[in-house]
C-alpha positions as CSV (number, residue, x, y, z in Angstrom):
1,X,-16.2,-54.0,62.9
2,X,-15.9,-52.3,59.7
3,X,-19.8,-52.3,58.3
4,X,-21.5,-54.4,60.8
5,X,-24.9,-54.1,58.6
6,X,-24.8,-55.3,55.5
7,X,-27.5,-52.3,54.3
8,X,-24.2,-50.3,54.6
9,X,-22.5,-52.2,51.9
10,X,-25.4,-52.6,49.5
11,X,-26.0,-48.9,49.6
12,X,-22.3,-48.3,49.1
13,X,-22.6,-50.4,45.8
14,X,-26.5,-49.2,44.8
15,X,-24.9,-45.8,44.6
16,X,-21.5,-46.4,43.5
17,X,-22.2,-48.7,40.7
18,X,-25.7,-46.4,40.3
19,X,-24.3,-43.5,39.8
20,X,-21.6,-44.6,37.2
21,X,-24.2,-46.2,35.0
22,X,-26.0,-42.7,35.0
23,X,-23.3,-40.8,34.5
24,X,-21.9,-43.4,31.2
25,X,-25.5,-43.2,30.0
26,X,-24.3,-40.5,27.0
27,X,-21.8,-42.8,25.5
28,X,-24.4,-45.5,25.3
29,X,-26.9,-43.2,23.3
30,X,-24.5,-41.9,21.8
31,X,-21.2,-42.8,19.7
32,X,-19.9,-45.3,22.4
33,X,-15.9,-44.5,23.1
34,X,-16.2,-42.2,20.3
35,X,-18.4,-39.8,21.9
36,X,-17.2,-35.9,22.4
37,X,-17.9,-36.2,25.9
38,X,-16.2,-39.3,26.8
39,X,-13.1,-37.6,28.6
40,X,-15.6,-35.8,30.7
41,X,-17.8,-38.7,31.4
42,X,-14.7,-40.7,32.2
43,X,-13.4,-38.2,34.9
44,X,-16.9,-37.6,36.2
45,X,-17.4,-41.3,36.9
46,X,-14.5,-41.2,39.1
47,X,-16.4,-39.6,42.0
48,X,-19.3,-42.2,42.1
49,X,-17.4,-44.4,44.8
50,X,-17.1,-41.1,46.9
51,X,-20.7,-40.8,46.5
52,X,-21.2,-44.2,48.1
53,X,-19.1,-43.3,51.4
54,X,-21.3,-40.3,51.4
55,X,-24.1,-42.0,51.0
56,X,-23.3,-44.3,53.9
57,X,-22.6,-42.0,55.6
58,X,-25.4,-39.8,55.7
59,X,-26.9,-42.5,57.0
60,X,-24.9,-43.9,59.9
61,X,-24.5,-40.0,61.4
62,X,-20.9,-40.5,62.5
63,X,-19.3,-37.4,63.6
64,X,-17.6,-36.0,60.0
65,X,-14.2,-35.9,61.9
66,X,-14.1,-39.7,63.1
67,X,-15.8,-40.7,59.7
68,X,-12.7,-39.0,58.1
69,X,-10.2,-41.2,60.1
70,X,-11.7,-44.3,59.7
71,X,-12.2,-44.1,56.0
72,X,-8.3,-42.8,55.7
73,X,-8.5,-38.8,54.8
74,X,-6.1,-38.6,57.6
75,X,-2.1,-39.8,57.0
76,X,-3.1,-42.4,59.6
77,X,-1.3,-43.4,63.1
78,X,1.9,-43.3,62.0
79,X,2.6,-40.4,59.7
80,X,5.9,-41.1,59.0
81,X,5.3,-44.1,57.9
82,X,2.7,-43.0,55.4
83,X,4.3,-40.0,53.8
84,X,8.2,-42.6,53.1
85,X,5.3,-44.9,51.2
86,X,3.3,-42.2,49.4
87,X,7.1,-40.8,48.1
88,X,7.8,-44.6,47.2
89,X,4.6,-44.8,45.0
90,X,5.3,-41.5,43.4
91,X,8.8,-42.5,42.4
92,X,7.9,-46.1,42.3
93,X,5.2,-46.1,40.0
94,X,6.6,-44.9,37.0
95,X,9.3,-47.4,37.3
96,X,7.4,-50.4,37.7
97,X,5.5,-49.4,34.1
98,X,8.8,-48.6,32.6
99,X,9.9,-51.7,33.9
100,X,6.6,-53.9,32.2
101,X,7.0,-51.7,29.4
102,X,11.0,-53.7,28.8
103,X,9.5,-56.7,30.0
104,X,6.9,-56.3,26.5
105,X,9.8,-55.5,24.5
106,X,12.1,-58.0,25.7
107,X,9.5,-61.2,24.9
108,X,8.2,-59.3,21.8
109,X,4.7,-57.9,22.8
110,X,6.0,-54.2,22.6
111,X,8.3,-52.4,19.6
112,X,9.9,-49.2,20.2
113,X,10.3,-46.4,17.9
114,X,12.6,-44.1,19.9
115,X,14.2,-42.1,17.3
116,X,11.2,-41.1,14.9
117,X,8.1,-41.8,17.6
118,X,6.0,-43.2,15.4
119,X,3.1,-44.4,17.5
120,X,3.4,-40.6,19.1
121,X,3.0,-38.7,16.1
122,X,0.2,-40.9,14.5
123,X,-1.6,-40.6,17.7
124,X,-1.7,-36.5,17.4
125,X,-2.8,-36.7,14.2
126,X,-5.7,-39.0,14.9
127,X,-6.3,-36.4,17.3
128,X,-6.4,-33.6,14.3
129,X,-3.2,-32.2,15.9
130,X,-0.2,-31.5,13.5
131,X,3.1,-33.3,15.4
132,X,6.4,-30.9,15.8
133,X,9.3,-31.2,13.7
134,X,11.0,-33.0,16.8
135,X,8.4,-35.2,18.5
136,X,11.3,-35.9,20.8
137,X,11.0,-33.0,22.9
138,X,7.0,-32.5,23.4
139,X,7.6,-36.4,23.9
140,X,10.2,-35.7,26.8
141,X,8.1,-32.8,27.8
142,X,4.8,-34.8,28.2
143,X,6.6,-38.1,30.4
144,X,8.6,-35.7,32.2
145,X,4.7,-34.0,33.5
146,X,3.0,-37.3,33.7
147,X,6.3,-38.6,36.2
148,X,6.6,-35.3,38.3
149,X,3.2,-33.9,38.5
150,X,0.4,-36.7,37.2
151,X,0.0,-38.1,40.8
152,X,-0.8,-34.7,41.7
153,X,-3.3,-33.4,38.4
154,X,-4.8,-36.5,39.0
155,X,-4.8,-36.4,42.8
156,X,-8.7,-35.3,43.0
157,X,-10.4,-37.8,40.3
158,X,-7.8,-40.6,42.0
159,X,-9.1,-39.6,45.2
160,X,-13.0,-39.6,43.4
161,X,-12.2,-43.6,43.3
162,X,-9.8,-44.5,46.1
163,X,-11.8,-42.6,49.4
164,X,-14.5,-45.5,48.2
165,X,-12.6,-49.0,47.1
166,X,-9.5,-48.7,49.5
167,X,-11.0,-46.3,51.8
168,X,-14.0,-47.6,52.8
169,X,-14.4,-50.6,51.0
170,X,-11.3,-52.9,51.7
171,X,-12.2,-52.1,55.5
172,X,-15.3,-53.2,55.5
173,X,-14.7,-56.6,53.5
174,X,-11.8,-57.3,55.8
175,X,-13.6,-56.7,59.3
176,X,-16.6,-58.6,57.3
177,X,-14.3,-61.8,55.7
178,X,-10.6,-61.7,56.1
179,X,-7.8,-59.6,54.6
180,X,-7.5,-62.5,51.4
181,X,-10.9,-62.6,50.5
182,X,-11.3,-58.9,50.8
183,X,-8.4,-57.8,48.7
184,X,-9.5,-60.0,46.0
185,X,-13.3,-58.9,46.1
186,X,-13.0,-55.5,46.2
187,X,-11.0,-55.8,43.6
188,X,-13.5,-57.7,41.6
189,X,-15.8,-54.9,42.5
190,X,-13.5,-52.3,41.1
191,X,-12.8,-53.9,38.0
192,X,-16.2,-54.2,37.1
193,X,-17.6,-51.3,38.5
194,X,-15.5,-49.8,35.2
195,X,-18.0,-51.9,32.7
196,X,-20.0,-49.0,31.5
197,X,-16.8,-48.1,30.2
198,X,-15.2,-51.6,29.6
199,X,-18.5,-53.4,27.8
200,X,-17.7,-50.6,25.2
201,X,-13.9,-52.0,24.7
202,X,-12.5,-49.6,26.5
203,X,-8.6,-50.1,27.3
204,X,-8.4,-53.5,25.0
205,X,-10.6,-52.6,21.9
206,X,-10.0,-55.7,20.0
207,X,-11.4,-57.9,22.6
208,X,-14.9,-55.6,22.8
209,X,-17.5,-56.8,25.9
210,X,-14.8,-59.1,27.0
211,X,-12.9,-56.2,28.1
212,X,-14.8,-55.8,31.1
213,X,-14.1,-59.2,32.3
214,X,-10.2,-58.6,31.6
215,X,-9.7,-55.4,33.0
216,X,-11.1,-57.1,36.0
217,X,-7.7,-59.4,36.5
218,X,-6.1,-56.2,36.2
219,X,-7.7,-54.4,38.9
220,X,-7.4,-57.5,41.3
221,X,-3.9,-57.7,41.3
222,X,-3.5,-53.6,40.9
223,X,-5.8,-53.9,44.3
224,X,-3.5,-56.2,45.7
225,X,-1.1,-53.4,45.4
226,X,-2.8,-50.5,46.6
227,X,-4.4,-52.7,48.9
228,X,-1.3,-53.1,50.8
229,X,-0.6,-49.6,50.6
230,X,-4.1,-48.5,52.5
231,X,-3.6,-51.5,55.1
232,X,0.4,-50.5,55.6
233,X,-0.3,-47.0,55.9
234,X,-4.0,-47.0,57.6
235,X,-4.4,-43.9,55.0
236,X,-5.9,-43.5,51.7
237,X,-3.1,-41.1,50.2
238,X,-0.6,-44.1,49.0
239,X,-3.2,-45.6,47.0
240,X,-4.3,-42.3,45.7
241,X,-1.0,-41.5,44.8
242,X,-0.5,-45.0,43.2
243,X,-3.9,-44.1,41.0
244,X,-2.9,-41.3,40.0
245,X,0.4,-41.6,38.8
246,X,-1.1,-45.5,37.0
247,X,-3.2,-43.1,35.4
248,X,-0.5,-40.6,34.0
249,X,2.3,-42.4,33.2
250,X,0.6,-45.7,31.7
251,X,-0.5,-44.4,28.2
252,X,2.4,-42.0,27.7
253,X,5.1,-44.9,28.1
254,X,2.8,-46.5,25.3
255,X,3.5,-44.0,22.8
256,X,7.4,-44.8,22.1
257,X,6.4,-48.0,20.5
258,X,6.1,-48.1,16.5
259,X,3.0,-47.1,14.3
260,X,4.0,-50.0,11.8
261,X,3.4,-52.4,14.7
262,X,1.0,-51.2,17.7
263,X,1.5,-53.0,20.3
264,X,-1.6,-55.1,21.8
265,X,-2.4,-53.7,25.3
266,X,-4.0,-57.2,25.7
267,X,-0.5,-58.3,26.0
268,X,2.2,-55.4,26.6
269,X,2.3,-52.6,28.9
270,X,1.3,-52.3,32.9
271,X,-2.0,-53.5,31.9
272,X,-1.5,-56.3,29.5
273,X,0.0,-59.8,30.3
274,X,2.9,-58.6,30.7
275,X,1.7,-56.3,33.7
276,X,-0.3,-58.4,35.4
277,X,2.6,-61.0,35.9
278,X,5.0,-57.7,37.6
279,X,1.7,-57.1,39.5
280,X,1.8,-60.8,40.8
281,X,5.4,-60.9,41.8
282,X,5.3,-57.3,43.2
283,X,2.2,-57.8,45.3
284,X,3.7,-61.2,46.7
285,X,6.7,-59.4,47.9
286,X,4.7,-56.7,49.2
287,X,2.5,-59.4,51.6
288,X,5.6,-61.4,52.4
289,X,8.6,-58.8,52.9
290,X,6.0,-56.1,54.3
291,X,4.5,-56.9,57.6
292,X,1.2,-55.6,58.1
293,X,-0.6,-54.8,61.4
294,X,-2.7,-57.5,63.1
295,X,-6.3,-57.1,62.7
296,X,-8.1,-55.0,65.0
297,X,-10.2,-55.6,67.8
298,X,-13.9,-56.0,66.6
299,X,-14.9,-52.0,66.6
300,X,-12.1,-50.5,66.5
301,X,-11.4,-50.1,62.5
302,X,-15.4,-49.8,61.9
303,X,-17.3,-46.9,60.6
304,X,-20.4,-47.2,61.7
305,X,-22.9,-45.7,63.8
306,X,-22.9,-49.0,66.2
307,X,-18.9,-48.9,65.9
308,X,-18.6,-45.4,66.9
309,X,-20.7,-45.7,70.3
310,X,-18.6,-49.0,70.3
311,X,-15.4,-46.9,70.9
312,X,-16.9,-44.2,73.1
313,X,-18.4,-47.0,75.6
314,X,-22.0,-46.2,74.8
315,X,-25.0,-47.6,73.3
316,X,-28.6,-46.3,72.0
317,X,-29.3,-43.0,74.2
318,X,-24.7,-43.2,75.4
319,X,-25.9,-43.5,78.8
320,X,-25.4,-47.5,79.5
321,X,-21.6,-47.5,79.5
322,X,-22.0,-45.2,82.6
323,X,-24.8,-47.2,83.8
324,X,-22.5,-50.6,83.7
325,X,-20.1,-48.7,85.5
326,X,-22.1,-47.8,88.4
327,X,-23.3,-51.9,88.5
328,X,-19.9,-52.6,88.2
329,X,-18.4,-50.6,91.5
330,X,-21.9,-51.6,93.4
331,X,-20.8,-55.0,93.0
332,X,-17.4,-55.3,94.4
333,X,-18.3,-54.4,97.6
334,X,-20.5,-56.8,98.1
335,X,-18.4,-59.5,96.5
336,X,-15.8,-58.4,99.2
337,X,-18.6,-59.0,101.9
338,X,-19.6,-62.3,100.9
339,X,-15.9,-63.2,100.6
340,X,-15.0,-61.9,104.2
341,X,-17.9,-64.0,105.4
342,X,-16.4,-67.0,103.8
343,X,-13.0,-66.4,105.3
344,X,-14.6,-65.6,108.6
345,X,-16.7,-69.3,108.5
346,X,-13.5,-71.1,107.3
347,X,-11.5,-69.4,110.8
348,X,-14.0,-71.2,112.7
């Protein structure tokens, strides 16, 4: 069973959540979002959840090979299987944003600009950039790199998050309580494992500390999503290509809408309202159209230092396995005795 000792998951969080605060201490003393450093605080919190596998497993001693499987680094039992979903995500994911990104526009959350690019061009200048004469093509340009190659620029900070939420954690909460109940806590956790960033308004800056508590309805259905992707696969690389191209794609589709009316990403976009219903239906059809493996035996998904002797037969010194077998073939002879004894008496 997936982190048979609690300790396991406390230090997972204790570091995870730890580390993150550390690492977001800047923006605090500093200039909050407004910092300098904030893109490189922002990436450098990505790796914090790794840092809790690590931790974990530093502790529970599991050969680095096994701890690899059972935490997904490999493409899982079924490879095939894996890489058709991870070239889904990649293609799918920038579809399902363009899709909420019509879904804004069409009830009136989102207005589009697409001939001048308003929203674009007041956003470089913000940025002390001077836009081209045709904000059309660098516009192009940019969606046409976030589509093709975000999932794999952002590949290694994606990975940073998902080796710990969907690789370890979601494991663990399911061998500990159930698929349901794991899904949605770990993505609580991840949603609010972003608050050193979130409490500062970070994604939905008109709604300031409250942001933390809504980006965490995002990140439990998103989790839904991936979710399914890392229990469908038995491998980490779907969700991480999922993250990674969320990441990418998500504010560029943004910046066709109008500088004269910017849209509220409380309400439009993948991670507005707007989103979070797509997520729902998507995530529904995902659990009910896409069967999932049953559960595994008690052991057999764990990653632990109990679940790994578990597997092999063994326990404390990896002796008693061997031991039970030699009490086990000791026995059947004599159970043979005592039964042709029996037979014998009953002839009589």
């Amino acid at each position: 069973m997936t982190g048979r000792r609690p300790i396991d998951l406390v230090l997972f969080l204790i570091v995870a959540f730890g580390a993150s605060w550390l690492i977001a201490l800047p923006l605090w003393l500093g200039q909050g979002l407004a910092t300098p450093l904030f893109p490189v605080v922002a990436a450098a919190m990505m790796f914090t959840p790794s840092l809790g596998v690590a931790a974990v497993w530093l502790r529970n001693r599991v050969p680095a090979k096994e701890w690899a499987r059972r935490t997904g680094l490999g493409l899982g039992p079924r490879r095939g299987r894996t890489v058709a979903l991870t070239a889904a995500v990649w293609i799918g994911t920038p579809v399902l944003i363009a899709v909420a990104v019509g879904i804004s526009v069409a009830l009136g959350l989102l207005r589009l600009d697409l001939s001048g690019l308003s929203l674009f061009g007041e956003t470089l200048r913000q940025a002390g950039v001077t836009p081209p004469a045709d904000l059309r093509v660098v516009a192009a340009a940019q969606l046409a790199a976030a589509m093709l190659a975000g999932p794999v620029l952002n590949a290694i900070p994606a990975l940073g998050e998902e080796w710990g939420w969907r690789g370890w954690l979601l494991p663990t909460l399911v061998d500990r309580h159930g698929r349901r109940a794991a899904l949605v806590s770990s993505g609580v956790i991840w949603g609010l494992w972003h608050s050193p960033l979130t409490l500062l308004g970070y994604n939905y800056p008109s709604l300031g500390p409250w942001a933390a508590l809504y980006f965490t309805g995002f990140c439990v259905l998103a989790g839904l999503v991936l979710g399914w992707l890392r229990l469908r696969s038995e491998s980490v690389w779907p969700a991480v290509v999922g993250h990674g191209a969320l990441n990418a794609v998500a504010p560029a589709l943004l910046l066709l809408g109008d500088a004269d009316a910017v849209p509220n990403p409380v309400l439009a976009g993948i991670t507005g309202l707007a989103g979070w219903v797509l997520l729902a239906v998507l995530a529904f059809l995902l659990f009910r159209l896409g069967r999932l493996e049953p559960r595994s035996r008690p052991g057999r998904g764990a990653t632990g230092e109990a679940a790994y002797r578990a597997d092999r037969g063994t326990e404390g010194d990896g002796r008693s396995g061997d031991r039970q077998a030699g009490a086990d073939q000791q026995t059947r002879p004599e159970l043979q005795s005592r039964r042709g004894e029996a037979g014998g008496q009953g002839a009589d």
